[in-house]
N, C-alpha and C positions, 0 to 999 in steps of 0.2 A: 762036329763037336763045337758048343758054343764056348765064344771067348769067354776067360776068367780072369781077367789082367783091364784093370781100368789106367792105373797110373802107371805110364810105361815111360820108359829113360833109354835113351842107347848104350849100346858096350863099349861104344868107343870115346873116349874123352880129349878134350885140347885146354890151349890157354885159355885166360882169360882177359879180353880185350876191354880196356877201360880208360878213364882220364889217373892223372896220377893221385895219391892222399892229397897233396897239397893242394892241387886243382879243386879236387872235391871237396875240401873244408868248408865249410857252414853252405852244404846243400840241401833243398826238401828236392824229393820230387815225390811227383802224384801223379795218377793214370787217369788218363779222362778216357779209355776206351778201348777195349781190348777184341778187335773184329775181324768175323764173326766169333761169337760167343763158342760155337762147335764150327771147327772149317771141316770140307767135305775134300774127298780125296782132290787134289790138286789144286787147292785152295791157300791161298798166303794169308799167313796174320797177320794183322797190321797192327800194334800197337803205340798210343801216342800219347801225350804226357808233358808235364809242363817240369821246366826245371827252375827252380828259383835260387839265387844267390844270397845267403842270411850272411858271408863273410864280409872282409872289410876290404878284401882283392880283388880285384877282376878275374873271370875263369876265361881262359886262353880257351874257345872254344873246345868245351869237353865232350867227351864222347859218351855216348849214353851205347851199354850191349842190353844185351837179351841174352840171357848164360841159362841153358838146361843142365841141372846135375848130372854128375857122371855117375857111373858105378860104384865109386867109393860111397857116397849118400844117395844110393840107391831107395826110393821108400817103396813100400809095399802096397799091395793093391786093396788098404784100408781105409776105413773113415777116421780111423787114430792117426794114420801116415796122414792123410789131409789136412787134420786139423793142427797137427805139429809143424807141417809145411809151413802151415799159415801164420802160424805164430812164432814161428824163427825170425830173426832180424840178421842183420851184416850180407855180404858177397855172396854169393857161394862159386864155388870151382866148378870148372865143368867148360862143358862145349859153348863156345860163342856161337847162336844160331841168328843172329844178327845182331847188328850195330850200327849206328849214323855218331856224323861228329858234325857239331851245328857247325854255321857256316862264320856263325861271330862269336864275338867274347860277351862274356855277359857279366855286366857290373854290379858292381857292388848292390843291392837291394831290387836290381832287376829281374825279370822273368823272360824266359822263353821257352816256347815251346818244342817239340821233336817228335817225330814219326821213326818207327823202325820197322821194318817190315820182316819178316819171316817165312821167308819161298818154302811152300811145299808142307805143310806144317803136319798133316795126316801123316807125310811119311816120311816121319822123325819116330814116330811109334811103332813098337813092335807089335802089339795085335791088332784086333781089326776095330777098333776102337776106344775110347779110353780119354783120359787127362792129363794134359804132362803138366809137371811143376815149374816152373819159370822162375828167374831172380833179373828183375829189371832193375839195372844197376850202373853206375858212374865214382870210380874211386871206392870210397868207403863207404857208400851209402846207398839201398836198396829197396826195393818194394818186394815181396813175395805175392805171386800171385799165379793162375794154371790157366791153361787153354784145351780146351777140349778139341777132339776129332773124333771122324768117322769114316772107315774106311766101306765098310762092308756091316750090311744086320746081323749078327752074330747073337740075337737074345729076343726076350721077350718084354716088350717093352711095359713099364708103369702107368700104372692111369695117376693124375695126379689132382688134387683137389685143393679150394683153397677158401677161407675165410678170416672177415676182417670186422670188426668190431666198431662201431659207428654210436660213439658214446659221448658225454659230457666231460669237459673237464673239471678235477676238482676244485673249483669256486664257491666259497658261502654265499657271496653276491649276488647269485644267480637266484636265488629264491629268499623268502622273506619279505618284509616290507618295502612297499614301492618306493624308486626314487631314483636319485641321480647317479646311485653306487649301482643298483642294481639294472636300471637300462644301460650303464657302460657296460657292465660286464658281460651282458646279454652279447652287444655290439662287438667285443671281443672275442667271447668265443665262435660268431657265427658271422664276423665279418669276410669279406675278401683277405686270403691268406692265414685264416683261421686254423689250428690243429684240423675242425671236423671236415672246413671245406679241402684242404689240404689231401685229406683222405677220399673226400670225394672227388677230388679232380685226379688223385691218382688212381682211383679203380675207375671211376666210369667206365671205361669201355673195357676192364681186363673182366676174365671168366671169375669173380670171385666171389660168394657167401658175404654177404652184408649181414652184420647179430649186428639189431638196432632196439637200443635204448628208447621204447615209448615216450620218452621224456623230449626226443627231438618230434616227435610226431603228436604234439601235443591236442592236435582237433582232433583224435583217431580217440582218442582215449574219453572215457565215459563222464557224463553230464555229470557238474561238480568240481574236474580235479581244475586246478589252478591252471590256467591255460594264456596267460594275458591277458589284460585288461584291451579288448577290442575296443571298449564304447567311448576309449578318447582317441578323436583323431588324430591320427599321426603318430600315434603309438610305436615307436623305433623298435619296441622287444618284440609287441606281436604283429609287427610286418616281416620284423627278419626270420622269427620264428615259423611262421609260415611261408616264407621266400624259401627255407631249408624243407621243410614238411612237404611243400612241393615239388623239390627237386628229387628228394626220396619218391615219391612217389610215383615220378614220370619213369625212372630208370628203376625201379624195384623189380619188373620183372627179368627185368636181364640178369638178376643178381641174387635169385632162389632165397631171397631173403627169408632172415631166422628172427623172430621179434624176441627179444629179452624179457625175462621179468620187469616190470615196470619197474624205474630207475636206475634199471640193473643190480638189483638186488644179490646182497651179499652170500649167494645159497650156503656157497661154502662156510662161513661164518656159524652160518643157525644151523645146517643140517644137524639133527642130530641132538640138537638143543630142545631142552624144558621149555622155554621159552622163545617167543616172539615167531610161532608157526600162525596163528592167528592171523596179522599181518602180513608176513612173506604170501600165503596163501591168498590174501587179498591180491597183490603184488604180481603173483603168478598168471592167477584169473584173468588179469584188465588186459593180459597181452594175447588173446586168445581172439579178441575184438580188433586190433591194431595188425594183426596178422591176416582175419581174413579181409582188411580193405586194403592189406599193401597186394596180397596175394601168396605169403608166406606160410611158415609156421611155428607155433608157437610152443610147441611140446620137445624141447632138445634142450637140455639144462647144458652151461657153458661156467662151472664153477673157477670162478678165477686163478683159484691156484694148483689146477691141474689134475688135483688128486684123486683118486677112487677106493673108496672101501666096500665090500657089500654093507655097511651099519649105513655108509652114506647113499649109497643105492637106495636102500629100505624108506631112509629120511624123503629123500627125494621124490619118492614114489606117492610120499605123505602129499606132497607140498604141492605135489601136479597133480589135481583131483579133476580140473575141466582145465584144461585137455590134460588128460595120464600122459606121463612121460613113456616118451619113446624114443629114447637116445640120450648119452650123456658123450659133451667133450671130454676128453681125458691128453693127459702127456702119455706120448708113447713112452717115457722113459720108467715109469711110473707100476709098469707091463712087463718091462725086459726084468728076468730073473738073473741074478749075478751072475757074470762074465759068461753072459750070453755073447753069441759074435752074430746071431742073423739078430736083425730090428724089426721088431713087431708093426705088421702094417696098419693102414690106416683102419681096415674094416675090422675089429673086434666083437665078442660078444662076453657076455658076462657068466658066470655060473647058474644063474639066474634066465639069462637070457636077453639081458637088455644089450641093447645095439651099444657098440663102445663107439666113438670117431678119436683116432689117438692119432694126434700131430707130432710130428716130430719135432723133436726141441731144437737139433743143432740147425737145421734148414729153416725153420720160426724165427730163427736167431739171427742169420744172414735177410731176409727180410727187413728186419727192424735198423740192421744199417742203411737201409736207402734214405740216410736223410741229407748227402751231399756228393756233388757227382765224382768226386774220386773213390768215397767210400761206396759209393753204390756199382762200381767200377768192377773195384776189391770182391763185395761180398756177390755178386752175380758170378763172376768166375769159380768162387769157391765155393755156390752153388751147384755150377756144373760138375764140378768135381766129385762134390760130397755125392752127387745123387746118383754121379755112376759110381762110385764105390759105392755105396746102397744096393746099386742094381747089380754089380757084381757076387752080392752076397747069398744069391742064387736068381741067377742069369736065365736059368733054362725055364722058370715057373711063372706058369700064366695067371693073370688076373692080380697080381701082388698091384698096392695104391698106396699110395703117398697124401697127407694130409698136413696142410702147412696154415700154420693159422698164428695171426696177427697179435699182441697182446693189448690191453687196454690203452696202452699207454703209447701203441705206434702213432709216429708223427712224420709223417713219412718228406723229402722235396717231394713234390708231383712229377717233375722229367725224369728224375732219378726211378722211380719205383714205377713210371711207364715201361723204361727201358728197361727195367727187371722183368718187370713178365713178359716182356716183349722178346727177351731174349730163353726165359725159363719156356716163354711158348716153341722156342726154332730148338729147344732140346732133342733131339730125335728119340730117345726112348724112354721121355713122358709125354704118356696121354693126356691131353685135359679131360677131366669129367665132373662133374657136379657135386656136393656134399648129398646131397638125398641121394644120387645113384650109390653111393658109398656107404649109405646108412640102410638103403635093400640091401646092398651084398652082405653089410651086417646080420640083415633078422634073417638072414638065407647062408649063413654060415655053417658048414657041414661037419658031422663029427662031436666028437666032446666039445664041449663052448672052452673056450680059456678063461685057466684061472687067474683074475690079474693077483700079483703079488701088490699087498697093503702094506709095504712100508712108507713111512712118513717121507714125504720131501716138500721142499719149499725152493718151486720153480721162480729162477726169474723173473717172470713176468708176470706173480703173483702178489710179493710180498705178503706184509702179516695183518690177518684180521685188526681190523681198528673194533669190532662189533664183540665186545666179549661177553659175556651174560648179566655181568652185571647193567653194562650200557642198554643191552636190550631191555632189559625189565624196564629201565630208564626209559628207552623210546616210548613200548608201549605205553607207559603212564602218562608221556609228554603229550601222545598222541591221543588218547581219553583227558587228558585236562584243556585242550586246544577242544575236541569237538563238544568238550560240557560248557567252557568259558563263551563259545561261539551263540550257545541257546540262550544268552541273556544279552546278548549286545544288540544294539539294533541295529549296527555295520554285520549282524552275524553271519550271512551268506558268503559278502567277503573274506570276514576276518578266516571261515574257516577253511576258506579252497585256500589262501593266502596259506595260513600256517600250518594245516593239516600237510599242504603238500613240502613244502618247508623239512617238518619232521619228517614226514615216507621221506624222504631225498636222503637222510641219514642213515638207512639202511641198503647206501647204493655201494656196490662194486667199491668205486672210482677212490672211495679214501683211503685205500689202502695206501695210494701212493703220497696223500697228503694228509696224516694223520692229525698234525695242526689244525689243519681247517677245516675238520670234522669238530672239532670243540671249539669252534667259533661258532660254527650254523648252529650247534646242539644251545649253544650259550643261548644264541640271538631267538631260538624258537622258546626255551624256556624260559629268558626273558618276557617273551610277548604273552607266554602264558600267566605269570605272574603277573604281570599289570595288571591283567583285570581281576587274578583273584585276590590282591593286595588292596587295589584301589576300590572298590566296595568292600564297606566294613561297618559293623557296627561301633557306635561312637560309647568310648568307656563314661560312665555316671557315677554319682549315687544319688538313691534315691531315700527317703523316710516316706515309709508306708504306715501313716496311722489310722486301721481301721481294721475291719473284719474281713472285707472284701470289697474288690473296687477295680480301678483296672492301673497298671505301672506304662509309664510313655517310655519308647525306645526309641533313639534314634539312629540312624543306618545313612551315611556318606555315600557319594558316588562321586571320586576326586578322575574319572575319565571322562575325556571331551566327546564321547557319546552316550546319548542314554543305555540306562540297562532294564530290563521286565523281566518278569516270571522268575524274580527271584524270590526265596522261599526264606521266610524266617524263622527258625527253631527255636524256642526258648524253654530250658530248663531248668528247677530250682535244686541246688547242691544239695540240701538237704531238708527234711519234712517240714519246717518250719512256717514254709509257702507252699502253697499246692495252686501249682498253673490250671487255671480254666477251661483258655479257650487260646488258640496257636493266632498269632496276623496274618492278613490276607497277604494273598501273594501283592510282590510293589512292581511299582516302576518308580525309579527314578530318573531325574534328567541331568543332563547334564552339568557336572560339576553343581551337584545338588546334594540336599537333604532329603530323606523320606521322616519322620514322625508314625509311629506307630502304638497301638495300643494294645497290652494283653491284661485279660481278666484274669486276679489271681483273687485267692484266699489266705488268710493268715490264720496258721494253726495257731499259733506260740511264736513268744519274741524272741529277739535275736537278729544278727548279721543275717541272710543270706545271700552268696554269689551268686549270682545267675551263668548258666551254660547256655551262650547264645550259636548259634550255627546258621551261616548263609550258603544255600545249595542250590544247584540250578535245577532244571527239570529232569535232567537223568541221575540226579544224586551228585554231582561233582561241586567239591564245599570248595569256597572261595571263601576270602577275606580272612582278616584276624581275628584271632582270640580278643576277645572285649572284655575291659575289666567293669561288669555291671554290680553295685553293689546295692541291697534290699535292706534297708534298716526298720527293723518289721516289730508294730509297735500293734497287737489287737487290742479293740478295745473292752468286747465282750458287758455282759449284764450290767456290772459296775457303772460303768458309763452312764448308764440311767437314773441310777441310787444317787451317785455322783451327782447330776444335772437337778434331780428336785432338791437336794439339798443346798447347793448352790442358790437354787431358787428362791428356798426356804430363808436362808440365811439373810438373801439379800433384802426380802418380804420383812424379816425379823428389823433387820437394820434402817428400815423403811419408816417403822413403825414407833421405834425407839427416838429417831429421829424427830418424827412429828409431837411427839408428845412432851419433848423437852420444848419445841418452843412454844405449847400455851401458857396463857399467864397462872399464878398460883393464887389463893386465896389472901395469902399476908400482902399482896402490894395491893399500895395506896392507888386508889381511885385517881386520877384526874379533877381538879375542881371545875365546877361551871363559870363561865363567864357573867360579874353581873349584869343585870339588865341596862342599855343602855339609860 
């Protein structure tokens, strides 16, 4: 019969051996190692640990035990007894299974270290395998933490699987205009000691799933998307950028890699949304390319916050049209229907049929402490715990898997979280296996599919959509006025891998966790869109149109230090007074320049009229201001002519009047003659 007893404790109980309260006043202690992880029959523990002095005394050489609980706090062979183990603080009573008492005193702000050993540790446990609880402790102050053994195979062991997430952090810096902000930040996030290197130096060699963000793979992804500026030497972002592109690449196959929607796109956010499938489908698509040169695949949606509906199934189904989805992440918790006691395994399928991979949250959880050696110490032991209480929850049943997956946001030490799977590998009954063998056992799932229950939750390692519909509608437009403003600049190529990739980055994953600096980058791309549709404009006038028809001058600013072309000018009269001819050629302007233009109009009848002028690029997208153009519209019609001989007449008249007054008249006297000399 196999065992069904993980956490086992003895029936017999004793004192408990310790330094006094006083000794132990202002103590930490931390465990730097708890060894082996599972001992094997006749096998000692050794546990060792540092003790530090925070009082203002000297500690008379204290004694550090090792206390297993008695029967009075007996816990049960649960993942609820484990996890309440773990989060109990103070002493506990019970049998001293070892103890050392350091050899000195240790001073005021000083540290020492201690080893305790624990002979024989297997058989301290009543079944033939299992975890015991431990309280490593000195005076008043304690760590909880468990040690696993194995006496005899008594089950059926787990296959276990694992995946980690290989993404950006949330930085505005990182995209947008080039410069000294944004080659830092490059330099930070992908320096030596970086979150991303950080995670690569801690999986390289473990069995794990890499879901990589195209965004670090940035030459994998298709002609166009913004990829650094190669063509200046010595380009610090796209040497390091491709220094990481490379490193994914050389070790990608060790590591069944899963490629993300490019940017890591927020699925969860839009499934299901009116808006912004358009894009996510773009988004989807470009990872399908980047997958077949790492050697992965790109059809497995990883929605960040866990969740599964079939409405979000359906969505998703939308959004993976090349390549169709064929598998979704999910929280196992997500699965379990209230005050279930067994835990849904890794391999699921939907009602539908789609392959489910459902991670287990509380073993996810223990994970993302490896970020410092006492705490990674901690959560590796109560790893092995948690998993034989898992496995106890039926022991005898073949094929059952485990699926332990990383959130966005792990940041792991690298020795710490070597020696995590290093030690979750010397488990004895977890298998490693791969996430795609776990995603076949899915599509090969026998029987009724399960129904996952759709209640709402909001997993840790999700947090809350920053993408809400309004923002979306936003993106989209930001992203159509970025590639309309780009077809009149003559920097346009640039400008628009520059900003266009800029915007897509705003529908990444990653802001969940930094919703601030989601509305900085949104800020800094909509500003850059506005500049150029701000800085060409037509310049406000008025003008007096005295005539019948003729043609009205317009002029049009370009206050950007590049030129712009193929912009388009519209002009319309508010109302019938004027009637427009003929439209202006398309312009170029230069830099921090004027254009002049001219349109032929007609003049019905006088009067004001405004003019409605409109500056659009070649896909229709209107840039610039409203202009106050004004038409003082004055025709002149037959008149004009009547007008003009009479005028003529008049002056002909006055012409004549004139001459005629100065000849002389009849009554003046002659002049006399001179007599002769």
């Amino acid at each position: 019969m196999l065992a069904a007893v993980a956490l086992v404790l003895p029936a017999w109980a004793a004192g408990t051996g310790s330094a006094s309260p006083a000794e132990a006043a202002g103590v930490d202690l931390a465990l730097t190692g708890v060894t082996p992880a599972v001992a094997r029959a006749g096998q000692d523990l050794v546990v060792t640990g540092t003790l530090h002095n925070d009082g203002s005394a000297a500690l008379n050489r204290p004694t550090v035990a090792v206390v297993m609980p008695t029967t009075g706090t007996l816990l049960r062979s649960t993942r609820e007894a484990v996890h309440a183990w773990a989060a109990a603080t103070g002493p506990s009573q019970g049998k001293v299974v070892g103890q050392t008492r350091l050899p000195t005193s240790v001073a005021p702000g000083d540290t020492a270290t201690f080893s305790v050993t624990v002979p024989r540790l297997a058989s301290l446990g009543r079944a033939a395998y299992g975890a015991i609880p431990l309280s490593v402790q000195t005076g008043t102050t304690s760590v909880r933490t468990f040690a696993g053994y194995q006496r005899t195979k008594q089950y059926q062991p787990m296959s276990i699987s694992w995946a980690v997430p290989l993404t950006l952090d949330p930085d505005p810096a990182l995209f947008g205009g080039r410069g000294a902000s944004r080659e830092a930040a490059w330099a930070q996030t992908l320096a030596d000691g970086s979150r991303v290197n950080r995670i690569l130096d801690a999986t390289q060699d473990a069995p794990v799933t890499w879901a990589i963000d195209p965004s670090l793979t940035p030459g994998m992804l298709p002609e166009g998307v913004d990829i650094g500026d190669g063509s200046t030497q010595g380009d610090q972002e796209t040497a390091m950028r491709a220094a990481t592109q490379g490193r994914i690449a050389a070790a990608a196959p060790r590591h069944t890699p899963w490629v993300l929607p490019d940017t890591d796109a927020d699925l969860a956010a839009v499934a299901g949304a009116s808006t912004g499938q358009s894009l996510m489908r773009t988004l989807v698509g470009r990872s399908q390319a980047v997958a077949a040169k790492l050697g992965g695949r790109s059809d497995v949606a990883w929605p960040a916050d866990g969740g599964y509906t079939a409405t979000r199934e359906t969505a998703l189904r939308r959004l993976f049209r090349a390549p169709t989805l064929a598998g979704q992440v999910t929280s196992a918790a997500v699965l379990s229907t209230s005050g279930a006691t067994i835990t849904p395994g890794a391999a699921q399928r939907s009602t539908t049929g789609l392959p489910l991979l459902a991670y287990d949250d509380a073993l996810s959880a223990l994970l993302t402490r490896t970020t410092s050696p006492s705490e990674g110490v901690l959560s590796t032991q109560q790893f092995v715990a948690d998993s034989v209480a898992l496995l106890n929850e039926l022991p005898g049943t073949e094929g059952r898997s485990l699926f332990v997956a990383a959130p966005r946001s792990f940041n792991p030490d690298p020795d710490t979280a070597r020696a995590f799977f290093a030690a979750a590998g010397s488990i004895p009954w977890l298998t490693p296996t791969t996430t795609d063998a776990v995603l076949g056992t899915a599509r090969r799932v026998a029987g009724t599919p399960a129904a996952p229950v759709t209640r709402p939750a909001i997993p840790a390692t999700g947090g809350r959509a920053v993408l809400t519909s309004a923002r979306i509608r936003q993106l989209e437009q930001t992203v159509r006025t970025v590639r309309g403003v780009a077809q009149i600049r003559d920097d346009g190529n640039e400008f628009l891998r520059t900003w266009t990739r800029a915007a897509e980055q705003l529908a990444s994953t990653r802001w969940r966790a930094a919703p601030t600096a989601w509305n900085t980058l949104s800020g800094r791309v909509s500003e850059a869109a506005k500049q150029t549709t701000t800085a060409v404009k037509v310049s406000a006038s008025t003008i007096n149109f005295l005539a019948d028809s003729g043609r009205l001058q317009i002029t049009v600013t370009n206050d950007l230090a590049v030129p712009v072309e193929d912009v388009k000018l519209t002009v319309e009269a508010s109302n019938p007074r004027l009637r427009i001819d003929s439209q202006p050629p398309i312009l170029r302007i230069g830099p921090k320049s004027k254009a002049t233009v001219s349109v032929r109009v007609t003049a019905l009848a006088a009067g004001s009229v405004p003019l409605r002028t409109t500056l659009t690029t070649p896909d229709g997208t209107v840039i610039g201001q409203g202009a106050d153009v004004q038409v003082r519209v004055t025709p002149t019609g037959n008149w004009v002519y009547w007008g003009l001989a009479a005028l003529g007449g008049l002056i002909l008249l006055l012409g004549i009047v004139r001459t005629v007054r100065r000849r002389p008249g009849s009554g003046t006297a002659l002049p006399r003659e001179a007599p002769p000399a």
